[in-house]
C-alpha positions, 0 to 999 in steps of 0.5 A, a space after each residue: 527556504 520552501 525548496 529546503 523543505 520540499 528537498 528534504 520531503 523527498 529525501 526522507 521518502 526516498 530514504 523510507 523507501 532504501 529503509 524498507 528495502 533494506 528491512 526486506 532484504 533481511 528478511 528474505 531467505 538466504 539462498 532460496 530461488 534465484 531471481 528468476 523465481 522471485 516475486 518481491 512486492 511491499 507487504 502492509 497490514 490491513 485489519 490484521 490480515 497481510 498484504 503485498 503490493 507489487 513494487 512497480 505499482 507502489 511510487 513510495 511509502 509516507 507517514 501518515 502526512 498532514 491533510 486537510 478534511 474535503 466536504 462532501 466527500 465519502 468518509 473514507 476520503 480522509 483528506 488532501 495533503 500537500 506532498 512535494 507540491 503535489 495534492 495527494 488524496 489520502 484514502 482510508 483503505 479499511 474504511 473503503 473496503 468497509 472494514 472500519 477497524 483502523 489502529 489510530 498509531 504511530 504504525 500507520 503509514 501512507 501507500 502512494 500510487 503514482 499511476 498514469 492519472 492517479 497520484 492517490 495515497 491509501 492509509 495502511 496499518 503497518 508497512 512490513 518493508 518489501 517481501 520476496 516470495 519464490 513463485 514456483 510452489 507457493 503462490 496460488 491463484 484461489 482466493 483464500 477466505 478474504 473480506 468482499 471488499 477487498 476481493 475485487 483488488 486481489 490476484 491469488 496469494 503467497 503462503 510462506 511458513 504457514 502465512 498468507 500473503 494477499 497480493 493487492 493489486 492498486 492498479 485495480 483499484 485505480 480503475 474502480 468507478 467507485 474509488 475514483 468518485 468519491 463524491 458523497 452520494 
């Protein structure tokens, strides 16, 4: 019965993923660059600003699991959930970047990071499905005007019909002292 279930968790993120491809796919831009020029990543919102997430550093999108509360921890720790067997940390990213205005709907979702040691989860506002960008033109390396907290985990931006798109970088976050420790201090 229990491999049932874990059998159809992984499904249901598997299927999520397909789901979010699918959406990307529709909203990518009939006949523009060529694979070659193309960057594609998952896009999220945060605080009502825009982000994309390369795909390779993005193992699957979740809803928001059940967790479990950890003492002594940094609030922005929400909690350790049972994903597949496997205890995943579920990380509030508006509270760690000290922005607390997180929206409590059903729109959240989970960012999992699966990352040589790190198997994290990051709590996001809105997953918008995967985004393709043409690299050639659009992408900057300046930093627009971005929060500090979030600025050591961006590299440039996309700007696309008059949207900026953040590209959030978790494999920075996974080597952060800060985010790795999240004892309270």
């Amino acid at each position: 019965n229990s491999y049932r279930q874990v059998k159809h968790m992984a499904a249901r993120g598997f299927i999520e993923l397909l789901r979010l491809a699918e959406r990307g796919r529709q909203r990518a831009r009939a006949g523009r660059d060529g694979a070659a020029g193309r960057w594609s990543g998952v896009a999220f919102v945060l605080n009502g600003a825009y982000y994309v997430a390369p795909l390779g550093e993005i193992a699957e999108v979740l809803k928001v699991p059940e967790y479990t509360s950890v003492p002594g921890v940094q609030q922005w720790l929400r909690g350790l959930a049972n994903v597949r067997g496997r205890l995943l940390p579920v990380t509030d990213l508006s509270m760690f970047i000290g922005q607390d205005q997180r929206r409590p709907d059903a729109r959240r979702k989970v960012l999992v990071i699966d990352q040589n040691d790190l198997f994290s989860g990051l709590m996001v506002d809105e997953v918008l499905g995967i985004q393709h960008f043409s690299k050639l033109g659009y992408y900057q390396t300046q930093r627009d005007s971005v929060p500090a907290g979030i600025a050591p985990y961006l590299q440039g931006h996309f700007e696309r019909e008059g949207q900026v798109w953040h590209v959030f970088l978790p494999s920075r976050l996974a080597t952060d002292n800060r985010y790795l420790n999240a004892a309270a201090k």
